[in-house]
N, C-alpha and C positions, 0 to 999 in steps of 0.2 A: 504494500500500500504506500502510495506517494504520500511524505507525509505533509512539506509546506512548498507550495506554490507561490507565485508573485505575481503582480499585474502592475504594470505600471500606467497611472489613467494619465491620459492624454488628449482626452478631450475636449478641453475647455473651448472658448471662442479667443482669446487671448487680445481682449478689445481694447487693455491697455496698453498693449504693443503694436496696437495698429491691425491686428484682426492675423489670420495665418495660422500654421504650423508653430508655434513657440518651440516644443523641443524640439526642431529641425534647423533652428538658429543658432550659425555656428559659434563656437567656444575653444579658442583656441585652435587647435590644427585640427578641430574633429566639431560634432554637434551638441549641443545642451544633453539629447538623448544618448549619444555614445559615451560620455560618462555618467550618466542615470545606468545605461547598461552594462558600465564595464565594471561599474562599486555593485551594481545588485545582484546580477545574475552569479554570482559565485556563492552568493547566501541563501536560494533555492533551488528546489530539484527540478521544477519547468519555472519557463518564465512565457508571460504576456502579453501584450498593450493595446489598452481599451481606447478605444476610437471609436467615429463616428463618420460616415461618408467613404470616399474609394478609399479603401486600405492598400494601392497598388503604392500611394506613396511615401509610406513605411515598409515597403516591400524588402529593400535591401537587406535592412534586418534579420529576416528569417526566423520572424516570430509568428507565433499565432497572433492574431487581432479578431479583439471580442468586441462588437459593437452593442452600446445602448439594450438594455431589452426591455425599458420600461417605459411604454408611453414615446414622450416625443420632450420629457424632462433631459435638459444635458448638463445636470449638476453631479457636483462628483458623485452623490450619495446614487445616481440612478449608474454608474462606473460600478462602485462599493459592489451593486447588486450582480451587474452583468461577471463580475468579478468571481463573486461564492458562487453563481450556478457554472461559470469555467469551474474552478477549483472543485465542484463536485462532480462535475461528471468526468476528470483527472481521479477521482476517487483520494483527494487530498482532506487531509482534517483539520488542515488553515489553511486561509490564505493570507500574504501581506501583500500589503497598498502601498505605492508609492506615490506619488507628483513627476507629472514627466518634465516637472523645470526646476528638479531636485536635483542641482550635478556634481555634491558636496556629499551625498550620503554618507553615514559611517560605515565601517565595511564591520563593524560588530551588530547591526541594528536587526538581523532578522536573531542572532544567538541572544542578543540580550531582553529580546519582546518575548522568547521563547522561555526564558529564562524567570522571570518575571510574572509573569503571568500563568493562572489557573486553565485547566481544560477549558473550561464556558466562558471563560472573560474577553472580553477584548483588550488586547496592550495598545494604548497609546504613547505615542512619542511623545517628549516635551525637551524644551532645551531654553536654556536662560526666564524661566519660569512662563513659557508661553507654550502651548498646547499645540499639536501639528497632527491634527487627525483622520489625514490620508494618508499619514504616513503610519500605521497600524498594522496589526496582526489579530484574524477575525476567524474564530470558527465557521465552520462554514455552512455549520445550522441556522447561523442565523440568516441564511438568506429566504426563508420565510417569513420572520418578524421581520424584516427587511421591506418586505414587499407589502406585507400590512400596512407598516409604518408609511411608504411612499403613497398608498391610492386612500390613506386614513386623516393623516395629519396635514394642517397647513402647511408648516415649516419644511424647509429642506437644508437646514444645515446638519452636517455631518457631524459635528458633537452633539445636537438634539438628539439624534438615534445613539448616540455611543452612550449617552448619560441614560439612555431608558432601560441599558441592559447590564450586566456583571461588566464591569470594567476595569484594568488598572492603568497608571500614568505610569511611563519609565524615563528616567531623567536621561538626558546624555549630556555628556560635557560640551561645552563652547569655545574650548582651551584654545581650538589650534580655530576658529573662527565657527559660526555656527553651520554644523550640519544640516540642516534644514533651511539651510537659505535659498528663496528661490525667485527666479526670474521673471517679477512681474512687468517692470518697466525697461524703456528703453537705458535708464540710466542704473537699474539692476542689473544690467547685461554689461555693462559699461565694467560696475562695481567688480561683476565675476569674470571678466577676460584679468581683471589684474589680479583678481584670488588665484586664477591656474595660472599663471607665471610663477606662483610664488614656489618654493619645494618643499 
C-alpha cells in the first residue's frame, strides 16, 4: 500500500501577477515549479499537480494532472479535494498539499507532518507564527467531509475546513529565511530570484 502521496495545487488565476501560469515563471536557470519539484518529490512515493484547463502545458513534467472535481469552484480547498480522491484511488493513507509558488520548501516537511501528527488529524505547517495551510498532510478520509463541507458551507477558506476536523500545527524554522515563502507578486518574484542566488 502506497502510503503518502503529494499534489502540488496549481491552480490559482495568479491575478496579482498579471493572470498566467505562476509556477511556470522562471526562477533562476529553471521554473518556480522545478524547484517546488525538485524539494518535494523526494518526500513522497507518487507525486501530482492539480490544475485546471489543457494540462499539455505542464506536460514536460511527466506528472499526473488532477483537475478540479468540484463544481466550477477554483479555490485551493476544491485542489485539497481533487487531491484525497487522487490519493485514494493510489490506495495512499495521506496525502500532502503543497503551493505551486512554494520554491523554498523544507526538504524535512512531509517526515516532520508525519511525525507530528495522529492517524485522523491533519498537520499543518506554520512558520514565524503564521499558518500555511496548503501546505498540509491530510488523511485521505477526509475527502468526504471535504465534499460536504464544499456544497454545505459558505466559506471556502482552507483553514475553515482544517479547524472543523482533528488537527495539529507543526512549526518549522525560518532560520535560513522562510520556507513557505511564496510568489504572489511581481516584486515577490523579484524578492526570490535573489533568495536562489544565495547558497
Amino acid at each position: 500500500m502506497t502510503q503518502v502521496v503529494g499534489v502540488i495545487l496549481a491552480g490559482g488565476r495568479s491575478s496579482r501577477m498579471g493572470g498566467g501560469d505562476k509556477p511556470l515563471l522562471p526562477l533562476g536557470s529553471a521554473t518556480i515549479l522545478d524547484h517546488v519539484v525538485q524539494r518535494f518529490a523526494p518526500q513522497v512515493e507518487a507525486l501530482a499537480i492539480n490544475l485546471n484547463g489543457d494540462p499539455s502545458r505542464f506536460a514536460s513534467y511527466g506528472l499526473p494532472v488532477i483537475p478540479d472535481t468540484f463544481g466550477h469552484f477554483d479555490g485551493p480547498l476544491a485542489g485539497i479535494l481533487a487531491a484525497l480522491r487522487w490519493g485514494t484511488e493510489q490506495g495512499a493513507a495521506r496525502v500532502i498539499t503543497v503551493a505551486g509558488d512554494t520554491p523554498f520548501l523544507p526538504a524535512d516537511l512531509a517526515g516532520r507532518l508525519a511525525e507530528e501528527a495522529a492517524p485522523s488529524e491533519i498537520a499543518v505547517a506554520t512558520s514565524d507564527g503564521r499558518t500555511h495551510p496548503t501546505a498540509a498532510s491530510w488523511p485521505v478520509e477526509l475527502h468526504e467531509p471535504l465534499a460536504r463541507f464544499l456544497a454545505d458551507q459558505t466559506t471556502r477558506r482552507v483553514l475553515s475546513f482544517v479547524q472543523s476536523q482533528p488537527h495539529r500545527l507543526v512549526a518549522f524554522s525560518t532560520a535560513g529565511g522562510d520556507p513557505f515563502f511564496n510568489v504572489n507578486t511581481p516584486s515577490d518574484l523579484e524578492e526570490a530570484q535573489q533568495r536562489a542566488l544565495l547558497p
